[in-house]
N, CA and C atoms as a LAMMPS dump frame, in Angstrom:
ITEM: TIMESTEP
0
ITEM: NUMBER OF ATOMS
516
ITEM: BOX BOUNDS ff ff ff
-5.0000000000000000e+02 5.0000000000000000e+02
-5.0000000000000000e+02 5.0000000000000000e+02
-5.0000000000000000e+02 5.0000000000000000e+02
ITEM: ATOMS id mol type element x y z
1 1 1 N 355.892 211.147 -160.568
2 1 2 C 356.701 211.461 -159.409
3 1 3 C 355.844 211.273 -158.161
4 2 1 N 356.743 210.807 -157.212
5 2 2 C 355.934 210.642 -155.858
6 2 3 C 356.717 211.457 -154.733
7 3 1 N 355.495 212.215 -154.497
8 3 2 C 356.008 213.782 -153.545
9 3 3 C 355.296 213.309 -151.919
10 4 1 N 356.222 213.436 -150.856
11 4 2 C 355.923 212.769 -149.696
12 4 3 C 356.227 214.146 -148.907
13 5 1 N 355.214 214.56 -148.47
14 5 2 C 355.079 216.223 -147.659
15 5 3 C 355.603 215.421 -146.365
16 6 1 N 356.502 216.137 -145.461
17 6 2 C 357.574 215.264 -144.216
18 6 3 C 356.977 216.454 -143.094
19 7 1 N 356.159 217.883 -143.589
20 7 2 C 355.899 218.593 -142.251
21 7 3 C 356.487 219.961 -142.56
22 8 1 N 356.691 220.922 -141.491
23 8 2 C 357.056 222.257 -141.447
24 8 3 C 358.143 221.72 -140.431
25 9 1 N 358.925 222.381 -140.256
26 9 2 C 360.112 222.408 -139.562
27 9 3 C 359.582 223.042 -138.361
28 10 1 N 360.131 222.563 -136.817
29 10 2 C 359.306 222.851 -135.755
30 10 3 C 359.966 224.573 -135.171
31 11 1 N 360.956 224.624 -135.817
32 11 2 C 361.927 225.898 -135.354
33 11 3 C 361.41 227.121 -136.26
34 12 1 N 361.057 226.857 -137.114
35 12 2 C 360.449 227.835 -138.297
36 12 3 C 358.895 227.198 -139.429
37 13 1 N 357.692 227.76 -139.204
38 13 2 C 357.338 227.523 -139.573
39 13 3 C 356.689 227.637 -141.147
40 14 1 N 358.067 228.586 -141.842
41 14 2 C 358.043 229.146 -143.142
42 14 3 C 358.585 227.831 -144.07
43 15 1 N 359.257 227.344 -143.543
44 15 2 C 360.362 226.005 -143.799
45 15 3 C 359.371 224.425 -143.949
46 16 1 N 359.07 224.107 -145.317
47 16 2 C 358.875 222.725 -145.271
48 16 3 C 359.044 221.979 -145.727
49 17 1 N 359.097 220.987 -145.432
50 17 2 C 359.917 219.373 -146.095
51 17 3 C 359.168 218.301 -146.87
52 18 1 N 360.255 218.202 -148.009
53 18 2 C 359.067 217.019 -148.393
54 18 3 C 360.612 216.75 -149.412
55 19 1 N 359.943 215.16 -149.766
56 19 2 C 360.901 214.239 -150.404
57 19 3 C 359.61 214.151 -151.756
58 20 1 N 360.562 214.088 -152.694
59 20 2 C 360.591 213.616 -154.197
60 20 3 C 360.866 212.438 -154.683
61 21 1 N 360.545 211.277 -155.491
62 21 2 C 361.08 210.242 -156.095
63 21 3 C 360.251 210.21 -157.032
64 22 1 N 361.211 210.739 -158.052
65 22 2 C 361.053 210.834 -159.961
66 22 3 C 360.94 209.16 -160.393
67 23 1 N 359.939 208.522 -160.344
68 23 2 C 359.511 206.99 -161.279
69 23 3 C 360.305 207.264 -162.395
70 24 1 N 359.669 208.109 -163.192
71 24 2 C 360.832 208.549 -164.495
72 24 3 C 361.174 209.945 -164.641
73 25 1 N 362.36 209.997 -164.448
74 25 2 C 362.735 211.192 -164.659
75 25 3 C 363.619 211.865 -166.165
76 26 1 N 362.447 211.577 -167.215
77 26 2 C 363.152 211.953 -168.571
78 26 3 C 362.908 213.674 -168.272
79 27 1 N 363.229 213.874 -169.492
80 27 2 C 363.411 215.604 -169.897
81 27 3 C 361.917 216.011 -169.197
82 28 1 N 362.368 217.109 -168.276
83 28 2 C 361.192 217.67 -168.162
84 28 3 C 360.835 218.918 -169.269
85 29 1 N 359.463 219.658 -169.053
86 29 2 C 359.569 220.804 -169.854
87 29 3 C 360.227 222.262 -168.996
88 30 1 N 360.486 223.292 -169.838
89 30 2 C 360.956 224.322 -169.182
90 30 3 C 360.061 225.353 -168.439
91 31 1 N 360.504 225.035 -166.918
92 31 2 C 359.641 225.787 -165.971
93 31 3 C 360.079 226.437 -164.764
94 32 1 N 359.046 227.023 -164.169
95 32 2 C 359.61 227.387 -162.639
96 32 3 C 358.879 227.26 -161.513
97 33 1 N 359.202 227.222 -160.098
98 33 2 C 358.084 227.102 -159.415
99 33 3 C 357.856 227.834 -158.341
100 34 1 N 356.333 227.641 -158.012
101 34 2 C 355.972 228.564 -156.816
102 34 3 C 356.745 228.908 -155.453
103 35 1 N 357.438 228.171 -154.991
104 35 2 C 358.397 228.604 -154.076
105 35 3 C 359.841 228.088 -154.002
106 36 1 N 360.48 228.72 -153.772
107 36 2 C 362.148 228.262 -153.624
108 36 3 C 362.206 226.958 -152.723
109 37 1 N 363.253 226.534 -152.995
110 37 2 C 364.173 225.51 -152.201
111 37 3 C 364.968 225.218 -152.303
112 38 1 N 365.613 224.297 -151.125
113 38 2 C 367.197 223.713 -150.682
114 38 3 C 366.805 222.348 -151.779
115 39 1 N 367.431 221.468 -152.476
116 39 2 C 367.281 219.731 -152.414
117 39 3 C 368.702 219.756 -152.398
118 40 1 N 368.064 218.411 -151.576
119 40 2 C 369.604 216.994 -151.265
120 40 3 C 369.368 216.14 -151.924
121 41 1 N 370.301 215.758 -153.142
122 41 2 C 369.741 214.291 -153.903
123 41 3 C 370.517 213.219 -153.115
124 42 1 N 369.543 212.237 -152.806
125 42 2 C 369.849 211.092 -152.161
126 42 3 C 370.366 209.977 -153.363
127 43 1 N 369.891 209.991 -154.198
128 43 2 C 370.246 208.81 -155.086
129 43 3 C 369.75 209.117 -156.679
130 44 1 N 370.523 208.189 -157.497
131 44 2 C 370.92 208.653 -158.897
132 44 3 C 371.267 210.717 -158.935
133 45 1 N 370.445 211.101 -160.002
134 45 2 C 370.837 212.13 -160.255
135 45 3 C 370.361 212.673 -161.361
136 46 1 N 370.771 214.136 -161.836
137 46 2 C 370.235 214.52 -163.092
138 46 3 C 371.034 215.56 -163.569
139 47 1 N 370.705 216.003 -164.773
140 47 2 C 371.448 217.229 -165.243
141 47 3 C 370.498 218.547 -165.392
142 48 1 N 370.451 219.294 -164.817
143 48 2 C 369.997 220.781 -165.036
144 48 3 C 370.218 221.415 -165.915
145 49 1 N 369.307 222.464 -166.355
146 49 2 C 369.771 223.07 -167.731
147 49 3 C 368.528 224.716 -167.17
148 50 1 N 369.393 225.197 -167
149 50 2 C 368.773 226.847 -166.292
150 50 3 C 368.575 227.334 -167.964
151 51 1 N 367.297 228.17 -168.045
152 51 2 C 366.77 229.011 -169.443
153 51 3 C 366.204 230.281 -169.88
154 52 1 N 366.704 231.287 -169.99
155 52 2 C 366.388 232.357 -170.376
156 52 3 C 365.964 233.053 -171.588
157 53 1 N 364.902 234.177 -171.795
158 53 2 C 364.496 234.101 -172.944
159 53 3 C 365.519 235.422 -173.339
160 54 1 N 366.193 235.305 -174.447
161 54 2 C 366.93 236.649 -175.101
162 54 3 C 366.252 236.92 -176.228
163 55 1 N 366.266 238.316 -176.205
164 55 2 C 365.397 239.26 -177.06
165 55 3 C 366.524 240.043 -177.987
166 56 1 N 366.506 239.142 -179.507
167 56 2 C 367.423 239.713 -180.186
168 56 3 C 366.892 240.479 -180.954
169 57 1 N 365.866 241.168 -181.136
170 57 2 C 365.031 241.664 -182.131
171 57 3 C 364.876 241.375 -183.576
172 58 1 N 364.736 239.748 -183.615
173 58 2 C 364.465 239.666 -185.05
174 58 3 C 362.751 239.151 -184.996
175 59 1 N 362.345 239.244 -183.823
176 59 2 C 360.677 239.037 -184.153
177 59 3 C 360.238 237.479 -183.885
178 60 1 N 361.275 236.675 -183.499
179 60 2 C 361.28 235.538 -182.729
180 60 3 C 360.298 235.41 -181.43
181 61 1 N 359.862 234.528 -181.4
182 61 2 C 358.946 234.419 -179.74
183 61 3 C 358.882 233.563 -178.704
184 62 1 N 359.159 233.446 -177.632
185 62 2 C 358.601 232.606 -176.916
186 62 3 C 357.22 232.547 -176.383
187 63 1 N 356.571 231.397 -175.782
188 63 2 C 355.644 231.432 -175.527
189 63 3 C 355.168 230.897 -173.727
190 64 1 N 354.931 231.783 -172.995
191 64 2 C 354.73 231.771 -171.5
192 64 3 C 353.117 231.253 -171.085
193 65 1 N 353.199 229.814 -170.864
194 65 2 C 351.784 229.09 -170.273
195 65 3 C 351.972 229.589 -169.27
196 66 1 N 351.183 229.765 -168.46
197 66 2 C 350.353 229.568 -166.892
198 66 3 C 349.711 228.376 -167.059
199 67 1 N 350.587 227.397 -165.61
200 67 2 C 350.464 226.149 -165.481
201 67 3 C 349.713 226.116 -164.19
202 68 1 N 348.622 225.831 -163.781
203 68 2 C 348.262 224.878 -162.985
204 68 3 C 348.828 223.35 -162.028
205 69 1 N 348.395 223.337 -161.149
206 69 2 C 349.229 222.26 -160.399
207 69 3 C 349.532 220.91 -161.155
208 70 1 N 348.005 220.666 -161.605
209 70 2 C 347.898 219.371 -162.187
210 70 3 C 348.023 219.258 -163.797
211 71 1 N 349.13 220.065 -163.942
212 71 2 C 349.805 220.61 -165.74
213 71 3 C 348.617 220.536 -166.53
214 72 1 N 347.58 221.798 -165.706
215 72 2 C 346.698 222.129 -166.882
216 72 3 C 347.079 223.47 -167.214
217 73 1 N 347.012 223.985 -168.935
218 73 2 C 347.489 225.012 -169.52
219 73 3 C 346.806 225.894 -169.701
220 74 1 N 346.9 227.392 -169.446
221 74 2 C 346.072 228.306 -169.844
222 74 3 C 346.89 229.035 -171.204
223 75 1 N 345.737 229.666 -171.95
224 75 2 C 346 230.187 -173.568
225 75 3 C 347.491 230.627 -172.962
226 76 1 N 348.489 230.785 -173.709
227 76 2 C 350.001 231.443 -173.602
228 76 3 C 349.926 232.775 -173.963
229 77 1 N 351.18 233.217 -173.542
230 77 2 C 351.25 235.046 -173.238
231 77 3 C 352.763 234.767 -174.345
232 78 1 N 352.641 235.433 -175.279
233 78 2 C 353.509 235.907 -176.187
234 78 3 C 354.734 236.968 -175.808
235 79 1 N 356.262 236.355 -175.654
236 79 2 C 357.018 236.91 -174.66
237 79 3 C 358.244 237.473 -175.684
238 80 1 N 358.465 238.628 -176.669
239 80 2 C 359.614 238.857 -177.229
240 80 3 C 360.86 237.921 -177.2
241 81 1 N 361.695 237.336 -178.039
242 81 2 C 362.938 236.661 -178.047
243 81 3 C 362.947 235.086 -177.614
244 82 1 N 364.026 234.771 -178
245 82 2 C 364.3 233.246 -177.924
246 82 3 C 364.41 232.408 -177.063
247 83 1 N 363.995 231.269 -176.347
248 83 2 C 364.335 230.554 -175.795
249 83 3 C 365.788 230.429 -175.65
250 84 1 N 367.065 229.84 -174.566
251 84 2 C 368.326 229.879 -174.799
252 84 3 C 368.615 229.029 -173.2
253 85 1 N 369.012 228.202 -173.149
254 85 2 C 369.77 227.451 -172.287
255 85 3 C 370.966 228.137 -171.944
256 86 1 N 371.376 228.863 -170.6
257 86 2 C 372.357 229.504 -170.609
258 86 3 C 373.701 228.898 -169.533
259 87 1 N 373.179 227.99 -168.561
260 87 2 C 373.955 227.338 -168.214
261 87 3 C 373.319 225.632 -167.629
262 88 1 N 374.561 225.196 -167.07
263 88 2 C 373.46 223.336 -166.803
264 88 3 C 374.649 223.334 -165.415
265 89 1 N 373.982 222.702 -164.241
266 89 2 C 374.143 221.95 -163.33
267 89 3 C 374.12 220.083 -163.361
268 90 1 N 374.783 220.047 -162.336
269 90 2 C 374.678 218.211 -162.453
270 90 3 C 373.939 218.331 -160.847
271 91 1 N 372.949 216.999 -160.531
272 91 2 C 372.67 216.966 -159.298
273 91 3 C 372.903 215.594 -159.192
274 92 1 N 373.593 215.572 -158.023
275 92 2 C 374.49 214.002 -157.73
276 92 3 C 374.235 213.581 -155.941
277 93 1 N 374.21 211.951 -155.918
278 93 2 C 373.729 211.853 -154.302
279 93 3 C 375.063 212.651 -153.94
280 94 1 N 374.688 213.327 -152.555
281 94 2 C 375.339 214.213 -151.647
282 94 3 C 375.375 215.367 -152.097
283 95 1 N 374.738 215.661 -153.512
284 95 2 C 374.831 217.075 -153.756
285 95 3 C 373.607 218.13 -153.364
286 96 1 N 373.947 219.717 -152.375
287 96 2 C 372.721 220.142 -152.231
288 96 3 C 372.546 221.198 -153.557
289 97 1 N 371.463 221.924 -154.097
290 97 2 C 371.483 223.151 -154.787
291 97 3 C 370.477 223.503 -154.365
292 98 1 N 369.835 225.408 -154.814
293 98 2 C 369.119 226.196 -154.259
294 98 3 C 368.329 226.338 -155.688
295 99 1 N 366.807 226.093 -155.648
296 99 2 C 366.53 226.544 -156.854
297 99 3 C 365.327 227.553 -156.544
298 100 1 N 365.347 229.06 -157.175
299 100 2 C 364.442 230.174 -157.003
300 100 3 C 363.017 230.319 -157.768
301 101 1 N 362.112 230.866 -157.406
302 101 2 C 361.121 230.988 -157.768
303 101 3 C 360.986 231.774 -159.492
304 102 1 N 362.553 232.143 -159.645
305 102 2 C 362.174 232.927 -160.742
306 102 3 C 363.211 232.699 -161.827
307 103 1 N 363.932 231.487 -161.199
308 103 2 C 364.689 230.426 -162.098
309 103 3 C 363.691 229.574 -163.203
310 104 1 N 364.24 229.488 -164.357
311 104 2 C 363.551 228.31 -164.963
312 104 3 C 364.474 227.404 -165.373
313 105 1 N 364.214 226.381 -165.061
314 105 2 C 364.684 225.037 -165.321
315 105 3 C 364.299 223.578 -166.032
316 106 1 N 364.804 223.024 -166.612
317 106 2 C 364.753 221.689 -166.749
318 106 3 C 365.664 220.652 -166.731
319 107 1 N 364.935 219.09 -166.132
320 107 2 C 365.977 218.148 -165.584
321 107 3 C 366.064 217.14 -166.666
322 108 1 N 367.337 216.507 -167.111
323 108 2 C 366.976 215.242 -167.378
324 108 3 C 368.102 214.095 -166.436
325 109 1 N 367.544 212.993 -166.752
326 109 2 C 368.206 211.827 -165.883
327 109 3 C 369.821 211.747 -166.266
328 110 1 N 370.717 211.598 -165.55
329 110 2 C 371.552 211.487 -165.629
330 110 3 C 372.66 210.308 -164.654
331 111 1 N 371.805 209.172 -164.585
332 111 2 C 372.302 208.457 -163.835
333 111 3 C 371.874 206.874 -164.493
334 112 1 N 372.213 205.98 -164.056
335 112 2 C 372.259 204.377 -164.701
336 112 3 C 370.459 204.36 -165.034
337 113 1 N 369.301 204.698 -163.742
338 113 2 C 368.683 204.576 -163.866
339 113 3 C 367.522 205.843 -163.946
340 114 1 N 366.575 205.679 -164.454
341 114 2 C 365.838 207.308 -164.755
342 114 3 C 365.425 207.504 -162.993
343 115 1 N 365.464 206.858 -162.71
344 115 2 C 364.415 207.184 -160.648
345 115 3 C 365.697 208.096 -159.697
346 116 1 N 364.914 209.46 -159.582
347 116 2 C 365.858 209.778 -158.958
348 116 3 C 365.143 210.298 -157.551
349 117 1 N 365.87 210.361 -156.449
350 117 2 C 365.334 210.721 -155.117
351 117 3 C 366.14 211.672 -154.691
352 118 1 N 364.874 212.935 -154.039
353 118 2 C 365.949 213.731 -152.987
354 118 3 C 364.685 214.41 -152.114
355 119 1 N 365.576 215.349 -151.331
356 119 2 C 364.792 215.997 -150.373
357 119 3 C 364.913 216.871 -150.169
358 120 1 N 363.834 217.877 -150.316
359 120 2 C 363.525 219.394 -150.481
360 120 3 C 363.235 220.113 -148.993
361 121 1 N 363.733 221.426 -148.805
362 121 2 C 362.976 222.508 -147.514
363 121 3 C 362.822 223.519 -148.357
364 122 1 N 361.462 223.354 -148.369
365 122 2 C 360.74 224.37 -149.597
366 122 3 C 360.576 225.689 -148.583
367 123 1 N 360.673 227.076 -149.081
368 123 2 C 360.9 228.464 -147.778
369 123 3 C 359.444 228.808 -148.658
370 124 1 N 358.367 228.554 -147.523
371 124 2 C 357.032 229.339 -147.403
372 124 3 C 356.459 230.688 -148.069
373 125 1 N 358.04 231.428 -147.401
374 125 2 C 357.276 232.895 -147.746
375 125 3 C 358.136 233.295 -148.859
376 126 1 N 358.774 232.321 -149.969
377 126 2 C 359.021 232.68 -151.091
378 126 3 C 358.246 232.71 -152.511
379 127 1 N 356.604 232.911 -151.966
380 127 2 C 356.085 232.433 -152.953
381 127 3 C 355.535 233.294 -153.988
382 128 1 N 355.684 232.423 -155.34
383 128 2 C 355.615 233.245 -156.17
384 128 3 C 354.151 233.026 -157.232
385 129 1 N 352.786 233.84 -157.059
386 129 2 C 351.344 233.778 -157.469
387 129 3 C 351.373 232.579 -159.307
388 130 1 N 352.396 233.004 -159.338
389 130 2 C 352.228 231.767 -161.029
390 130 3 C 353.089 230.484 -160.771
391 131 1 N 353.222 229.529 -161.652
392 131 2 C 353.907 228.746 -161.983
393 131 3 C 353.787 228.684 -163.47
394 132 1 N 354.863 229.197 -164.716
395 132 2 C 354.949 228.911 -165.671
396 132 3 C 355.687 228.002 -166.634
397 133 1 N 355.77 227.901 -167.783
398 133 2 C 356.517 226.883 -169.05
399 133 3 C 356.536 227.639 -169.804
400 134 1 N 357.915 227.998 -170.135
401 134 2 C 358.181 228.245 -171.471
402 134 3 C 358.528 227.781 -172.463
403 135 1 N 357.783 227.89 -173.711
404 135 2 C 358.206 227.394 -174.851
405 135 3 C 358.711 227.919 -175.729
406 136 1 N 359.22 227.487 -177.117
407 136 2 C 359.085 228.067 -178.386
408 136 3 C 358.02 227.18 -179.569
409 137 1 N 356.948 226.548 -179.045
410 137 2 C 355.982 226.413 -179.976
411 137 3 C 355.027 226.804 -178.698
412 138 1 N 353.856 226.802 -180.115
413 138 2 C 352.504 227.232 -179.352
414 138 3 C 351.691 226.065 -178.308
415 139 1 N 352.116 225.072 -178.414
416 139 2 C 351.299 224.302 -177.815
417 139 3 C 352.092 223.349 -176.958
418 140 1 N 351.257 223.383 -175.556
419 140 2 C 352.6 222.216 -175.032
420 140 3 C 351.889 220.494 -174.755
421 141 1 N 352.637 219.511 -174.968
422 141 2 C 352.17 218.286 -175.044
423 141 3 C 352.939 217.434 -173.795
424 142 1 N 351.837 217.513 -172.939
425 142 2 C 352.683 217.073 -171.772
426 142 3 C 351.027 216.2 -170.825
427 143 1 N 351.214 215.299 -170.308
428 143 2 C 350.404 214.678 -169.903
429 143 3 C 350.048 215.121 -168.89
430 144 1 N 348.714 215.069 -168.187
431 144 2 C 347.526 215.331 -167.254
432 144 3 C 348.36 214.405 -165.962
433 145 1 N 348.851 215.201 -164.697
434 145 2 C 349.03 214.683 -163.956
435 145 3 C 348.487 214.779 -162.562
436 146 1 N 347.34 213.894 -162.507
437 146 2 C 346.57 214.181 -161.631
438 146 3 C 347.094 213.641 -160.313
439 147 1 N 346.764 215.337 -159.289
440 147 2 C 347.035 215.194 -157.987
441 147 3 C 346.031 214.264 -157.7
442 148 1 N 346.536 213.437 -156.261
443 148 2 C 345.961 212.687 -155.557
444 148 3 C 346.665 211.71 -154.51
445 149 1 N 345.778 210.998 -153.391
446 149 2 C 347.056 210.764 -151.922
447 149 3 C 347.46 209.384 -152.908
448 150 1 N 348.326 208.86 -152.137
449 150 2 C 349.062 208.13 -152.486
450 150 3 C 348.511 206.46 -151.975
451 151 1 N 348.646 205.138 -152.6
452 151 2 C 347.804 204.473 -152.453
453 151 3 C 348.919 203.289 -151.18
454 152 1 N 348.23 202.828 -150.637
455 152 2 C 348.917 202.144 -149.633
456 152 3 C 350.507 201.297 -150.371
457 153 1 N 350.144 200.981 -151.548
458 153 2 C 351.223 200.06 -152.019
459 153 3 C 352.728 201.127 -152.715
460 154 1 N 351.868 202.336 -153.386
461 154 2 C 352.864 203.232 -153.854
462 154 3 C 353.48 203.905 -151.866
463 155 1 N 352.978 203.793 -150.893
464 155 2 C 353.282 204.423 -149.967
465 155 3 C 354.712 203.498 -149.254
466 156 1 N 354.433 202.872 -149.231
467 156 2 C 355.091 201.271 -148.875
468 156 3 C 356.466 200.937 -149.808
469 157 1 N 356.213 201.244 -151.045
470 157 2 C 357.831 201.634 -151.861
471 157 3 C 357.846 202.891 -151.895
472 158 1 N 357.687 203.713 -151.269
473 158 2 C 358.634 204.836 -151.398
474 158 3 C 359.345 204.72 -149.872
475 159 1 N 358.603 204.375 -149.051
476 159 2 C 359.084 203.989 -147.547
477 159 3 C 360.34 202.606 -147.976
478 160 1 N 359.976 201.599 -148.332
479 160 2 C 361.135 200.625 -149.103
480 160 3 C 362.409 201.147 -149.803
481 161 1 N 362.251 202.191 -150.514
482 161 2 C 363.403 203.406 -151.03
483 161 3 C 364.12 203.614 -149.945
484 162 1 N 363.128 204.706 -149.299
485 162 2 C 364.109 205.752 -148.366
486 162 3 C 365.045 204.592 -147.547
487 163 1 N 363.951 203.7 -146.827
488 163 2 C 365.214 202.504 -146.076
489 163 3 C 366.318 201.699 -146.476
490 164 1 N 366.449 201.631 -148.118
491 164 2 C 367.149 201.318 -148.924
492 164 3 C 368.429 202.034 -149.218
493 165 1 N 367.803 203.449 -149.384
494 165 2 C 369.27 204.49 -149.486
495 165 3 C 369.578 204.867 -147.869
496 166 1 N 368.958 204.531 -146.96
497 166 2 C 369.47 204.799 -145.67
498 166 3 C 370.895 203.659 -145.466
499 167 1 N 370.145 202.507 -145.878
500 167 2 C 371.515 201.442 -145.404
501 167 3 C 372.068 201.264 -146.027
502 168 1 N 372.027 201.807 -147.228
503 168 2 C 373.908 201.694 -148.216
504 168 3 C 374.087 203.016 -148.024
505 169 1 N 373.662 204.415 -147.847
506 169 2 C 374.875 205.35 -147.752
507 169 3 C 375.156 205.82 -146.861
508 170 1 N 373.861 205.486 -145.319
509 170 2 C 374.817 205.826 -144.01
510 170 3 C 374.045 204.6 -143.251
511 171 1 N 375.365 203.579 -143.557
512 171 2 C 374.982 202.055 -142.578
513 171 3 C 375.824 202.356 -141.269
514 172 1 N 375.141 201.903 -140.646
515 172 2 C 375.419 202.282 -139.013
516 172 3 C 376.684 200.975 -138.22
């Protein structure tokens, strides 16, 4: 994914912006994140799937990583009851949704192509000290995604994008 920080909003400086474009946006794993936000999906789309753990008492477990930015895992915290998908959203261009710091979620693609784009006002002072994944196995297998700026040519298509969905969905 290529995350393009756009600034703080000049009226509030709790408020900041930044655009997303998912290269591939298959199944993510089930998580949540450090601060809330608004997104506007600009183009393609995905399906949401919100997840809660229920505690039926048969001795079932989930398992709660502490994730790091760059999806490195610390040992997991052993959390009573089951994993459970309890409801799913669709996110579609023109659609906005609110997602909370203490929501967990996962996306998958739901559009012709896996690349999906939108744009976030992430609220500052919603922040929340972890970012976790929950599972129901012990170990999670998810690749090393190392932060780092963005290279003149990846900068240049994501700028090629945005001007792309500017003139097919509001041509002047």
């Amino acid at each position: 994914m290529h995350q393009v920080k756009c600034g703080v909003d000049e009226n509030d400086p709790t408020i900041e912006y930044q655009m997303n474009w998912f290269m591939d946006c298959t199944k993510t794993l089930v998580h949540n994140h450090r601060l809330s936000f608004d997104t506007l999906c600009l183009e393609d789309g995905y399906l949401e799937k919100l997840w809660k753990i229920s505690d039926d008492n048969t001795g079932d477990v989930t398992y709660q990583f502490c994730r790091k930015s760059d999806n490195i895992f610390y040992t997991p915290v052993l959390i009573p009851g089951v994993l459970r998908s309890v409801k799913s959203r669709s996110h579609f261009p023109g659609n906005q949704m609110h997602v909370d710091t203490e929501l967990y979620h996962s996306i998958t693609p739901s559009g012709s192509d896996n690349r999906v784009f939108t744009f976030l006002a992430k609220q500052k002072h919603s922040l929340m000290p972890n970012m976790f994944v929950l599972s129901s196995t012990p170990t999670i297998d998810a690749p090393s995604d190392e932060i780092r700026p963005a290279t003149e040519e990846e900068r240049q298509s994501v700028y090629n994008q945005l001007q792309h969905i500017l003139k097919t969905k509001f041509p002047q």
